[in-house]
C-alpha positions as CSV (number, residue, x, y, z in Angstrom):
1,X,54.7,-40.0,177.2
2,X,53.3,-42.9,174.8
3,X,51.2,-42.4,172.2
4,X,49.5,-45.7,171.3
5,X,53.1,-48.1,171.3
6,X,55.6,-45.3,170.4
7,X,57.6,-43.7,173.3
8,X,57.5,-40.0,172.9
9,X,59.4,-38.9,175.6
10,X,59.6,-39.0,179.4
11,X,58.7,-35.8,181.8
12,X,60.7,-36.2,185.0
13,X,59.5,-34.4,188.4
14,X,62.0,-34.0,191.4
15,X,60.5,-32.4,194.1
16,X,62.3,-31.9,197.4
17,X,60.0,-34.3,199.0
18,X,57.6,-37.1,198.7
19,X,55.3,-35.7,196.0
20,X,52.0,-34.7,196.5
21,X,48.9,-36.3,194.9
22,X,48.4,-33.4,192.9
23,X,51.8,-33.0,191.9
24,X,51.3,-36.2,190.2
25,X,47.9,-35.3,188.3
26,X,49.5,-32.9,187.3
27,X,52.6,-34.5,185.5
28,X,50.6,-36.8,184.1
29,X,48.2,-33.9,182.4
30,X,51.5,-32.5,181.4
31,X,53.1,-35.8,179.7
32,X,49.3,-35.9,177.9
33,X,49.1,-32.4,177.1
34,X,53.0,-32.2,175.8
35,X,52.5,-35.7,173.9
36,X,49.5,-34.2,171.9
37,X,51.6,-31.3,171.2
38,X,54.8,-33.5,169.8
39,X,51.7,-35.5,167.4
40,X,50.6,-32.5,166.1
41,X,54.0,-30.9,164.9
42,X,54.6,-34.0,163.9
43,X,51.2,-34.6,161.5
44,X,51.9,-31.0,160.4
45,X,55.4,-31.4,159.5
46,X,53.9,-34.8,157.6
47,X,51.5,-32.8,155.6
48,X,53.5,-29.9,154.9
49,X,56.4,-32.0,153.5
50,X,53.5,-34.1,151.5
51,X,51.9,-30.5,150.0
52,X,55.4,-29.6,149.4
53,X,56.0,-32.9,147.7
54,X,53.3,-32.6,145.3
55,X,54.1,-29.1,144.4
56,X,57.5,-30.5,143.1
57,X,55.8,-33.6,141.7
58,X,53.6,-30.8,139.9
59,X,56.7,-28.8,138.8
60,X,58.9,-31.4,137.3
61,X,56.8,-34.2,136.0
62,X,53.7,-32.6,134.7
63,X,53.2,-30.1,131.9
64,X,52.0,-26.7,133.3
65,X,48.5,-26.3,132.7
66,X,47.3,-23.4,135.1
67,X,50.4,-21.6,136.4
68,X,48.6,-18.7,138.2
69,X,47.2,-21.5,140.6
70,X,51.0,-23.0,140.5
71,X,52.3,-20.0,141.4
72,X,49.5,-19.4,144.2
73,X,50.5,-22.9,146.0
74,X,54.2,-22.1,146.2
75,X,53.6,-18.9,147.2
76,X,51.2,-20.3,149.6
77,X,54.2,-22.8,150.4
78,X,56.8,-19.5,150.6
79,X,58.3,-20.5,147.3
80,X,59.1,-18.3,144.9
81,X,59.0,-19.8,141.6
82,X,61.0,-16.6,140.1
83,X,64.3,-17.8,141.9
84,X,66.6,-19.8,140.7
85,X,66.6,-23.2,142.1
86,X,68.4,-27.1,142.1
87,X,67.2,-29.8,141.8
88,X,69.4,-32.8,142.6
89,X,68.7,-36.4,140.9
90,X,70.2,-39.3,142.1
91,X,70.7,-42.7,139.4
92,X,69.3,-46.1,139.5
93,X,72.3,-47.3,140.9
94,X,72.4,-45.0,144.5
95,X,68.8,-46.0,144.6
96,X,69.9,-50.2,144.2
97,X,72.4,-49.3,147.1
98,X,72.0,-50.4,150.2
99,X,73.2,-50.2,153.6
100,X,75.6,-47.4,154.0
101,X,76.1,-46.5,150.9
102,X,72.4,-45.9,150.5
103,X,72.4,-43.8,154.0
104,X,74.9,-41.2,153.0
105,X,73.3,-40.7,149.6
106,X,69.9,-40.1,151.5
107,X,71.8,-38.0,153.8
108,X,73.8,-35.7,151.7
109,X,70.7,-35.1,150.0
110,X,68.6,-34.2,152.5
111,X,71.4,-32.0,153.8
112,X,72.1,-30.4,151.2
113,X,68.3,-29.7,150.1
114,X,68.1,-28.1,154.0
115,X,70.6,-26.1,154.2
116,X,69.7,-23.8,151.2
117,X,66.3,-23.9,152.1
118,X,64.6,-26.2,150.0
119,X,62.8,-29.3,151.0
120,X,64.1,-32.6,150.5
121,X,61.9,-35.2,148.8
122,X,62.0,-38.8,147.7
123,X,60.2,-39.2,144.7
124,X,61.4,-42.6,144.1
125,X,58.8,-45.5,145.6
126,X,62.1,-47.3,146.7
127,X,63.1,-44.4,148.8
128,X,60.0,-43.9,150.8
């Protein structure tokens, strides 16, 4: 499955014999079919994370100006603004790392923003 020059993924048929013309019309309609699925989650997940982005961008570097319709996106978003949260900052100097260093920064991060159900987001232009 290809989707312009990025391999998606591969669908494999094994039938017991030679396979019929049909049979392979019909992979190929599957490979098509399954590779517009993957590019949709995909753009989905993309925009979600970006709305999600923005809403933090909103809550931490921009006075609140109209917090009903604040409090209508994360709810929109299934955040509730009424919980306690964390946010975790990292320093100039995990951001002027690189190589490993920089990876398991990233990585704990993003962990750690996952597994207590918040969304991880680099704000920082170097990180993106």
């Amino acid at each position: 499955m290809v989707a312009g020059a990025e391999n998606l993924g591969v669908l494999v048929l094994r039938p017991d014999g030679e396979p019929a013309d049909a049979d392979q019309r019909i992979l190929e309609r599957a490979a098509l079919v399954t590779a517009l699925l993957l590019l949709f989650r995909r753009t989905v997940a993309e925009a979600e994370g970006r709305v999600r982005g923005e809403l933090l961008d909103d809550l931490v570097a921009r006075p609140l100006r109209d917090t009903d319709a604040l409090r209508s996106r994360a709810r929109r978003l299934g955040v509730d603004l009424d919980a306690p949260h964390v946010l975790v900052a990292v320093g100039d100097d995990a951001i002027a790392a690189t190589g490993s260093a920089r990876q398991r920064v990233l990585s704990w991060a993003t962990t750690y923003a996952s597994t207590r159900g918040g969304w991880p987001r680099r704000a920082t232009a170097g990180w993106r």
